[in-house]
N, C-alpha and C positions, 0 to 999 in steps of 0.2 A: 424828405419824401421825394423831391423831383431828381434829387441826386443818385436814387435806385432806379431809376427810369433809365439813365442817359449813363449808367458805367458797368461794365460788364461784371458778370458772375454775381450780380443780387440779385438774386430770385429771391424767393420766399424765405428761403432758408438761412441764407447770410441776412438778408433785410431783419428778419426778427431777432435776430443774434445783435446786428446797428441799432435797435429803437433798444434794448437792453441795456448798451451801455451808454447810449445818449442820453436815456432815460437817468440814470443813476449819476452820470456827469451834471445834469442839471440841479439834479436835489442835491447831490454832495456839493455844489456850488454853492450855494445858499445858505448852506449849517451855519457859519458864524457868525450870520447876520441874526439867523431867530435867537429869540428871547433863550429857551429851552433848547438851541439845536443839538442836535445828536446824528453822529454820523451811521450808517445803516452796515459799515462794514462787518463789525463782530455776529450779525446777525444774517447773514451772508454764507452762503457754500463756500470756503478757501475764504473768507474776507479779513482770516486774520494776518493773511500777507497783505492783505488791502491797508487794511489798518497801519503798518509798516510806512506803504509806501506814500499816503496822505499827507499835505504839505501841512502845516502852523499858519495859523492867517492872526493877524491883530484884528479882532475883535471891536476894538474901540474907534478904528478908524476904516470900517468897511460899509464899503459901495455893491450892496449884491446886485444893480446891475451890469455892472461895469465884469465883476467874476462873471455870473454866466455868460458874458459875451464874450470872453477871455477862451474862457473855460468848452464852451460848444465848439469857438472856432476850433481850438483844438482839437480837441476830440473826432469830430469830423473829419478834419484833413487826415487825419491818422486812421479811422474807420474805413475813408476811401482813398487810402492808400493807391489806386490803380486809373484813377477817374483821370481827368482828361487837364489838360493846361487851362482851356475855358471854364471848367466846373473850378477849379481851385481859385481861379479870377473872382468866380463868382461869391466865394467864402470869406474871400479877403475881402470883398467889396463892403459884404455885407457885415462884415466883423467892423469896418473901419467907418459905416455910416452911422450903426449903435455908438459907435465909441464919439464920433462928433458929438452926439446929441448928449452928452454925458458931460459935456464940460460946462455948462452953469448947472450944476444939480449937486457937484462937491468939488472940492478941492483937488490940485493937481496928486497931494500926496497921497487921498485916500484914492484918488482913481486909478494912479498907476502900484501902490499897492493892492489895492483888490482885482486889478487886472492881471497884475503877478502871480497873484496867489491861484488864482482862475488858471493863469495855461500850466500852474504845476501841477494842479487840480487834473486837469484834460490829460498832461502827461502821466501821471499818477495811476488815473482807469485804467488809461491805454494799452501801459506796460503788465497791470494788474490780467486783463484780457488776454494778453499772449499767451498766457498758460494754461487755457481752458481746454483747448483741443480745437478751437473754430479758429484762430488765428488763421488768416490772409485765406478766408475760405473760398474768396474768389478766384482764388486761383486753383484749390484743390476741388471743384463739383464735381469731378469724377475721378475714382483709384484704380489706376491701372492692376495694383496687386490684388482688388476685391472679385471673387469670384461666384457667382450667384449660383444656390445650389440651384439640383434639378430634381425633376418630378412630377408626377401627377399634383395640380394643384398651384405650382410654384411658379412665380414673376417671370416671365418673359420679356424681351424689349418689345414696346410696340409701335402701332405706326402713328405719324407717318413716316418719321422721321428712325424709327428703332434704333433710339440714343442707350447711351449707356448707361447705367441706377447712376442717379444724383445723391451724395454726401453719404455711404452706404454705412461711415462710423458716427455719423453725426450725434447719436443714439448717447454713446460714451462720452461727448464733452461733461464738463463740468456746468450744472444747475447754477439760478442765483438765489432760491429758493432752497433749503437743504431738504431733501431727501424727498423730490416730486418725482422724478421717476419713478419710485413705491408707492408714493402717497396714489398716482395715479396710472398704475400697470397694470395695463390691455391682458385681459385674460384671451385664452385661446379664440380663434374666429371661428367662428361656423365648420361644420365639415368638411369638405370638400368632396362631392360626387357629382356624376355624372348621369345619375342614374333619375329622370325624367319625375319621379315621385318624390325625388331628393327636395331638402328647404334649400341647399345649395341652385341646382337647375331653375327652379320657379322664381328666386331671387331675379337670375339670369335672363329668362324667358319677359317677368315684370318690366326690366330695364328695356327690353328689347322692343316690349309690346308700347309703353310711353314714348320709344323713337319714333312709331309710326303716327301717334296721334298728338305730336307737340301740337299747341297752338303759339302763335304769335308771342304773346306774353311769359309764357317759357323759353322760349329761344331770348329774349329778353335779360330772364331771369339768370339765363346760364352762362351769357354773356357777360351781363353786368357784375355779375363773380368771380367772374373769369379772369376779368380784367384784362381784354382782351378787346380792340388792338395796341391800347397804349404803354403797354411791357411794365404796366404797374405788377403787384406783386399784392397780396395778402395782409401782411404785415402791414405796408405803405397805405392800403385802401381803410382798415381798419383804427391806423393811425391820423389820417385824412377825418375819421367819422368825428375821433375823439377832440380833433383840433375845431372840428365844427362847431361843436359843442361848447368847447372851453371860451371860445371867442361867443356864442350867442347867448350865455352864460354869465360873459364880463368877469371870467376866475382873473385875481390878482398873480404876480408871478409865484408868490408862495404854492397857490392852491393848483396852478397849473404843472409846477415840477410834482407834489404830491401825486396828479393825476398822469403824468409822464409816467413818472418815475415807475409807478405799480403797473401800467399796462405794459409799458417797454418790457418787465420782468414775466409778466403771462405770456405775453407774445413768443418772447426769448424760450421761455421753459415749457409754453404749449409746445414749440415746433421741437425741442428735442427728445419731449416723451414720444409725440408721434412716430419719429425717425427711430427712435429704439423698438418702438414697437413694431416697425415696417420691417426694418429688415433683422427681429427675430421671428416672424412667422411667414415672410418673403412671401405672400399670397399673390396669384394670378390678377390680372386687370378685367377686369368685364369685356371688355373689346376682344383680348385672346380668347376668352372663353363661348361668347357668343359666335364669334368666327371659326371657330372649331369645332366647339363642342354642339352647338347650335346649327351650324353649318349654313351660316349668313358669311362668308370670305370677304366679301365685298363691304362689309356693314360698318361704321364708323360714329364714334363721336361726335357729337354738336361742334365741340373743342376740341384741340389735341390733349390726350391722356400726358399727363407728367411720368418723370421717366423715373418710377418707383414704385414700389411694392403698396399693390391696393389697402390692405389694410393695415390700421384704423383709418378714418376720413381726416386729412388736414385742415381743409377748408371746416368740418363739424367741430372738432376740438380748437383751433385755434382761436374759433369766432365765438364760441360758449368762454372761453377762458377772457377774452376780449368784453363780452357782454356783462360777467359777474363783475369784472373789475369796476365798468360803467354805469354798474347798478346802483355800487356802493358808494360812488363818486354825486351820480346825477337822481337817484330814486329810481323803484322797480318798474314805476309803468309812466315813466315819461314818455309825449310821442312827439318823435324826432322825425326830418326827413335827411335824408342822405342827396347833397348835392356836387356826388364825386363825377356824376356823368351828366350833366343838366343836358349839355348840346349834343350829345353821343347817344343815350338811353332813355334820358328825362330823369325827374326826382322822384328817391324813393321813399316815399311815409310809411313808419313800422307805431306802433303802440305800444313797444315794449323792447328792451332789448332784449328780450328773451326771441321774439318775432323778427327779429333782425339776425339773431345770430340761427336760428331755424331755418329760416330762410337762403342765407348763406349757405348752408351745409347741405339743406332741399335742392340746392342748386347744380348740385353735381351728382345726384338720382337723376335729377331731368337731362344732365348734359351726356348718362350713361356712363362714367367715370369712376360713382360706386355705389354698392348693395346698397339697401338701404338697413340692414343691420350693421352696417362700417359708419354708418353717419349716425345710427343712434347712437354705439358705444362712443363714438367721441365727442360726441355733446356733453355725454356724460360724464366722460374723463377731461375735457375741457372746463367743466365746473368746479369740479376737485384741483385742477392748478388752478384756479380764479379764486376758490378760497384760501387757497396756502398760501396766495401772494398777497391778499389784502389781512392776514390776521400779525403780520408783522407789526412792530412797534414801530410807527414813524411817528413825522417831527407835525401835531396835529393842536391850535388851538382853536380861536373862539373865528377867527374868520381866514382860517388856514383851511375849511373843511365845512362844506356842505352839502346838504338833502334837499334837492327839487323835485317833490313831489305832487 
């Protein structure tokens, strides 16, 4: 999570693409130790080349902490490929202070085998990854050969900064889920007119009329979303909730790769249905439209607009697909607070992650970023990838998996 903060090209988009296969590196780390392990490849989009490239561990002489420590460090240094001489210090540090604490707990032979098996493990994913379409995405956020169509209705760059569409193929990589892009496809948006009695305009005029009357606690809220000023990211804040939780929870490491493993994969597959659905219907931004068509020129954002096609809502689908996953993990009306911004915002108490993930996605109506029909449809296509990622078969027994209701 701090490692998207501090290396360049993880936004949102790579960052949920990283907790997917970190996620999956941790659980595939740990199959040989459970009783019943089974590895999740065959049940996988492409996981039958996964399957392939997965190493043989002995079973009878394995240390599953020692693999996932093996196994992340790896993974990691290869996910942030571009990160800095200090961030990769700080992986080694951390891989090599777990591994101290591992030597009275087993034998040197089970350690440094299940340590083995761990980085073949981390190399295994990694190579498995390359071939999805998001490989070394930090370097590709923007294609010079993509052309954005034009039109009444259609994305513009906006300000302040009038970047170029970020990840405009993203849409095309390869699911870990098979077949969520259908399970979860954005039907057409709204009309688009300009014409003052339009559900289009009054969308428009809505956003424009909540700019003049935020109070405090919405500037707050749009903020605290935004993740803004600390170059957090979506993904990473969401991953952050879930990490809360599993630590005030006390999950053993089984029951915490379980809860990795299925969010990394909502996260991963929220943000690539989004991205397909963005840039097939390349819709305008609120900002272009109020500034023009409104004929507010001067009028701006809480935040800056991301450099992509308004609809669906990212921040509404990825936090409903985040929320189902936490539902099934923690009970539906747990109430949690959120202490990603204690000294920055103060802490957030929800009653439900249903009201967390609402609120996320409420938050960028308030920041005028989008309709507030782009946030319903992706709440709701956000829940449809939250159940296609938890009706998988994983590796689930008697204190592998629990309901805190």
């Amino acid at each position: 999570m701090r490692l998207t903060m501090s290396t360049p090209g993880f936004n949102s988009v790579v960052g949920a693409r990283l907790f997917g296969y970190s996620g999956l590196t941790l659980y595939e780390s740990l199959v040989p130790g459970l009783p019943q392990g089974k590895s999740l490849a065959e049940q996988l989009n492409g996981g039958n080349a996964l399957k392939i490239l997965l190493p043989q561990s002995n079973k009878h002489n394995f240390y599953a902490p020692a693999s996932v420590n093996a196994a992340m460090a790896a993974i990691t240094r290869s996910l942030f490929g571009n990160t800095s001489a200090a961030n990769l210090k700080t992986i080694d540090s951390l891989e090599a202070s777990f591994k101290s604490g591992f030597i009275p707990k087993a034998s040197n032979t089970s350690l440094e085998e299940s340590a083995g098996f761990g980085k073949k493990l981390g190399a295994a994913v990694f190579d498995w990854s390359k071939t999805d379409g998001g490989h070394e995405g930090y370097l590709h956020v923007t294609s010079p050969s993509y052309i954005p169509p034009t039109g009444p209705g259609k994305w513009i760059t906006t300000p302040p900064a009038f970047s170029a569409p970020i990840h405009p193929g993203w849409g095309s990589n390869r699911s870990f889920i098979p077949g969520v892009p259908g399970i979860a496809l954005a039907p057409a948006p709204m009309e688009y007119s300009e014409n003052p009695n339009s559900t289009y305009y009054k969308q428009a005029l809505e956003l424009y009329n909540i700019s003049l009357t935020l109070s405090s606690e919405d500037s707050t809220i749009v903020r605290f979303w935004g993740d803004l000023p600390v170059n957090y990211n979506v993904p990473a804040h969401a991953t952050g909730i879930l990490t809360q939780l599993i630590v005030l929870k006390k999950f053993n490491l089984n029951e915490a790769a379980l809860a990795y493993v299925q969010h990394g994969f909502a996260l991963s597959d929220a943000v690539l249905t989004v991205f397909k659905a963005k840039y097939t219907y390349n819709t305008i931004r609120p900002v272009s439209y109020i500034r023009s068509v409104l004929n507010h020129p001067q009028w701006n954002t809480v935040i800056p607009t991301p450099p992509h096609p308004e609809y669906p809502a990212a921040h509404a689908l990825v936090s409903a697909a985040s929320a189902i996953v936490m539902e099934n993990l923690f009970g539906k009306y747990l109430t949690f607070t959120d202490h990603t911004y204690d000294n920055l915002y103060g802490p957030r108490t929800f009653k439900s992650f249903d009201e967390y993930s609402k609120e996320a996605g409420h938050s960028r109506v308030l920041g005028g970023i989008h309709y507030p029909s782009s946030v319903m449809l992706g709440q709701e296509l956000g829940k449809k990838v939250g159940d296609a990622v938890i009706v998988l078969n994983y590796n689930k027994n008697s204190n592998h998996h629990k309901s805190f209701d």
